[in-house]
C-alpha positions, 0 to 999 in steps of 0.5 A, spaced: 573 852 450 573 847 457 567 844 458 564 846 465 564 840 470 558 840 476 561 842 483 557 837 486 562 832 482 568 835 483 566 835 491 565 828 491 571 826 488 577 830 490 582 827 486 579 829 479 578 835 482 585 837 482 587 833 476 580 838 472 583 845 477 590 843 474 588 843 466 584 849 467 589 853 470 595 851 469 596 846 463 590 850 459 588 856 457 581 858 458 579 856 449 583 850 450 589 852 448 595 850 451 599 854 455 605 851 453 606 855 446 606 862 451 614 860 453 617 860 446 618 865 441 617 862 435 610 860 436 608 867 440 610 870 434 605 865 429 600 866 435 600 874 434 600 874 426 593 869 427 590 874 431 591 879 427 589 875 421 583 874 425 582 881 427 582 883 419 578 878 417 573 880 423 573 887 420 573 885 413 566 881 416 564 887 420 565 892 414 561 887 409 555 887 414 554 893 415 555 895 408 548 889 407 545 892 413 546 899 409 544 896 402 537 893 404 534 897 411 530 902 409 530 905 416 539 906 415 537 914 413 541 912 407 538 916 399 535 912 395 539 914 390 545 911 392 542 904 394 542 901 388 550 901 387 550 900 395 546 894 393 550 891 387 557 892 391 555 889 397 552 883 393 558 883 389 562 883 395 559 877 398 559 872 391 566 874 390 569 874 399 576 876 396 575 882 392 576 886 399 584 885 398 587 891 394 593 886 393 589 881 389 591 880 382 586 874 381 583 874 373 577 871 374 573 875 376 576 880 371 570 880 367 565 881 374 569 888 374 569 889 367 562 889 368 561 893 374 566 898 373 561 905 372 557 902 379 564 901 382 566 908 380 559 910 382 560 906 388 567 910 390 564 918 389 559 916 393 564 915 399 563 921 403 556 921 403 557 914 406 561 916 412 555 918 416 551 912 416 557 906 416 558 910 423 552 911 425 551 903 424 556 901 427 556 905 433 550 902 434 554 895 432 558 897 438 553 899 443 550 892 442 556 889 444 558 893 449 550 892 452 551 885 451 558 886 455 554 890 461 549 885 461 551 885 470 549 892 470 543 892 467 539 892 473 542 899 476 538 905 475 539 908 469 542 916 470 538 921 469 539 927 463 541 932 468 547 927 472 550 924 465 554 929 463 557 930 471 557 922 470 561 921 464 566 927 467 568 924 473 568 916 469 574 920 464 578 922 471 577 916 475 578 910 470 581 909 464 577 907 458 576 900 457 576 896 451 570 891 449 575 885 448 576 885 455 569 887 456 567 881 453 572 876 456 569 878 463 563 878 461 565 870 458 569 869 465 562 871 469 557 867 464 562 861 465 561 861 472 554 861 472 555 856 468 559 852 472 555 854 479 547 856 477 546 851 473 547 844 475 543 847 481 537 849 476 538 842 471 538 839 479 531 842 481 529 841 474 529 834 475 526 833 481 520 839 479 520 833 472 520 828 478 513 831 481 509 832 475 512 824 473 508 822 481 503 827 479 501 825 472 502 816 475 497 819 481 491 822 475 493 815 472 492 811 477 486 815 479 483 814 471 484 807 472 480 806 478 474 810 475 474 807 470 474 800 472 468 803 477 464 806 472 465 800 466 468 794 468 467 794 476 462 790 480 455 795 479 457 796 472 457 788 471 451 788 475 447 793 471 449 790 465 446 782 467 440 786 469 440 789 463 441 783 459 435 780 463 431 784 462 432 783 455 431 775 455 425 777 459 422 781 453 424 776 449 420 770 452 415 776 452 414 776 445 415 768 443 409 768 448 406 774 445 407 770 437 405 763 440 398 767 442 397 770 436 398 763 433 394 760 437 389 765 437 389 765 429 388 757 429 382 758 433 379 763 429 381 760 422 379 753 422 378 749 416 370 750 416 372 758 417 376 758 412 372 755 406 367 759 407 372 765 406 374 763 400 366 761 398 365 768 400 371 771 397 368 767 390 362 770 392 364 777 392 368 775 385 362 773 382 357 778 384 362 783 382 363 781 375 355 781 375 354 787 377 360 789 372 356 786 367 349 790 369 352 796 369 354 795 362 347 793 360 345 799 363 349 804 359 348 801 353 340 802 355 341 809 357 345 810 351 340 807 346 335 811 349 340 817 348 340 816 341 333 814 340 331 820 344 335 825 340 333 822 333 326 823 334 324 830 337 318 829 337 317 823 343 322 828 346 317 833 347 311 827 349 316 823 354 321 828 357 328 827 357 331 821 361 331 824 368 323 824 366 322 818 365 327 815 371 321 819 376 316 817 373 319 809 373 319 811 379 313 813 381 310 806 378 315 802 382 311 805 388 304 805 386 306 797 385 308 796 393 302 800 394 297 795 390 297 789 396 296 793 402 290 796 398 287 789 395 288 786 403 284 792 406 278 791 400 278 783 402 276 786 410 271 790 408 268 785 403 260 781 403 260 774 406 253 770 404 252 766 398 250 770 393 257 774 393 262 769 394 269 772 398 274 775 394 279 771 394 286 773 396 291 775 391 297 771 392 302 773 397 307 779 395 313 774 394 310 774 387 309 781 386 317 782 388 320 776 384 322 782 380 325 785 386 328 779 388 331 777 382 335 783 383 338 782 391 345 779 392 344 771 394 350 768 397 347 761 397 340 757 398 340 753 404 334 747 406 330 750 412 332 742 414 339 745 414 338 751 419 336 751 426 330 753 430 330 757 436 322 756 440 324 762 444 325 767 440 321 764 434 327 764 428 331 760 424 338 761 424 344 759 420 352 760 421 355 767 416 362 766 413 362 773 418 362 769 425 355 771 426 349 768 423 344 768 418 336 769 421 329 769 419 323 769 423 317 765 423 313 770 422 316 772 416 317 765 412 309 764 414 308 771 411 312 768 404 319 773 405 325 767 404 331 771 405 335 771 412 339 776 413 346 777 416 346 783 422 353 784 422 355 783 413 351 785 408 350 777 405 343 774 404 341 767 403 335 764 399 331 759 405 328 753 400 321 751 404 314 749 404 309 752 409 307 744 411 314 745 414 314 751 418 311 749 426 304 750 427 302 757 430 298 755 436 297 763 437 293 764 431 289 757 433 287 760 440 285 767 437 281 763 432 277 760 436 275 765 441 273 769 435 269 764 433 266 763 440 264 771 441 
């Protein structure tokens, strides 16, 4: 077939236009062909027996077809028993393309036949029945063609059932059948001048639609990258992020000063002196724990040799009491003892002066009563009264804690025989080593002396 060639080509060059015009109607048959080969026989004569070469082949082709559609469509209406030896004849037929020929007397395939000669007798007595539905297939073939070749026509309204049979009638007088060969080249002929007419101005229109979208999609392109450019690498996005990186120096500055501070802070609070007397402290705490710890232990085995003693003899068990008994009644003794000084300096008030009956000398100070109690107390040190500070306002001695605070005691006190002080803020006490000559004088008590003496 000749290649179609764009009108607007051959309008803008005359001379290929006659020259293309000159081979497609006068050199050239429409499949290419020339038409030389029209004006002697001999080639006439070859041309005709091609052609109807070409049609038998083409039946031949149809036939197998039709024969396959058959075989393997179950909507054909064909029995199921004869679709077997359908299929196997048609499958036979298209392994071996030449069997079709009655004329052929080729040996190879001598043994296929030996071997499907009860099919193909099947195949052959099957015949009458297979008339109906080979028509059937193609009429329809036909009718398929035929639509393809009428495909122009298809847009006209379809006759209605009442007006087919008038219409069929007057197409049988007024026109002589026509054959689908001829159908088909018109059909060819008007597919080619579309081709040649419609569809260089469709592919032109494509293109410039394809040019619109091409400007569209450049323009969407060019809008993204200027977006883009705004919302991350423009001027207010560098401005946000300098701003951002600041403020992160900023907090950054802030924190070293924050550490310097702490540092310093840390310096100030832990001074040599403060740290040594932690680690006194801390060896302190070590220490008492560890005698705690052994006390407690001397405490069980106590307890335990009053458990044992307590259950080997039964007899005292029923005297004492159990442990709990005799726990209260220690108790009960440790008060009386507190309670003894304050009964002996009540007797010293009310006792006889003359000199008969001497005073009742004063028993010793409660230091003496307590020193079991005092041995029991946690003492972190003993510091010298020299040592410690007094204050004359507030009447106290004082002495700086590991703690921060610092260690106090009253005059009053010391006076009174007490030589613990007492931190307010921990739990440490130290021990003050003193004689009474080194406490001030009480000018108080002198001054109510002498009135007293006086009245």
């Amino acid at each position: 077939m000749i290649p179609p060639c764009d009108p607007a080509i051959l309008e803008n060059n005359p001379h290929f236009k006659r020259l293309y015009q000159n081979l497609t109607t006068t050199l050239l048959n429409p499949d290419a062909s020339t038409r030389a080969n029209d004006a002697q026989p001999a080639i006439r004569a070859v041309l005709e027996d091609l052609k109807s070469c070409r049609a038998r082949h083409a039946k031949k082709q149809i036939k197998k077809q039709t024969l396959r559609q058959l075989a393997f469509d179950p909507d054909t209406g064909l029995p199921d028993d004869f679709r077997d030896a359908i299929t196997i004849i048609s499958l036979y037929l298209d392994s071996s393309p030449n069997q079709l020929d009655l004329d052929n007397d080729d040996h190879d395939g001598a043994d296929a036949l030996s071997l499907l000669a009860p099919d193909i007798d099947i195949f052959y007595s099957e015949l009458p029945v297979l008339v109906k539905p080979l028509s059937s297939a193609l009429s329809s073939s036909l009718n398929d063609l035929r639509t393809i070749a009428n495909a122009s026509d298809a847009s006209k309204p379809a006759p209605t059932e009442s007006s087919r049979p008038r219409l069929r009638a007057r197409q049988s007088v007024n026109r002589a059948p026509v054959s689908l060969s001829s159908q088909l080249e018109d059909r060819l002929r008007k597919l080619r001048q579309k081709q040649l007419s419609e569809l260089p101005a469709a592919r032109t229109r494509m293109a410039a639609t394809a040019a619109e979208v091409l400007a569209t999609r450049a323009a969407v392109l060019e809008r993204t990258v200027m977006l883009l450019e705004r919302a991350k690498h423009g001027a207010l996005a560098r401005a946000t992020k300098a701003k951002a990186e600041h403020l992160a120096m900023v907090a950054q500055g802030v924190e070293g000063k924050l550490s310097v501070m702490k540092l310093d802070l840390a310096a100030t609070i832990y001074t040599p002196e403060t740290i040594a007397a932690l680690s006194r402290y801390r060896q302190h705490l070590q220490d008492t724990r560890e005698q705690l710890e052994e006390r407690q232990a001397s405490a069980l085995e106590e307890l335990k040799a009053y458990e044992i003693s307590d259950t080997g003899a039964s007899r005292g068990r029923s005297e004492l009491g159990s442990i709990t008994e005799i726990t209260r009644r220690y108790g009960n003794l440790i008060q009386e003892i507190e309670e003894v000084p304050s009964i002996i300096c009540g007797h010293s008030l009310i006792q006889p002066t003359n000199e008969h009956h001497p005073p009742i000398k004063s028993p010793d100070p409660p230091t003496k009563i307590f020193k079991m109690a005092d041995e029991a107390l946690s003492i972190y040190d003993e510091i010298e009264i020299e040592d410690m500070t007094f204050d004359p306002v507030l009447q106290i001695y004082h002495y700086p804690c590991p703690c921060g605070d610092r260690f106090e005691i009253a005059i009053d006190d010391l006076r009174d025989g007490e030589e613990i002080a007492v931190c307010p803020s921990c739990s440490l006490m130290i021990r003050v080593v003193f004689d009474m000559d080194d406490l001030p004088k009480d000018d108080s008590h002198q001054g109510a002396g002498a009135v007293a003496v006086q009245a």
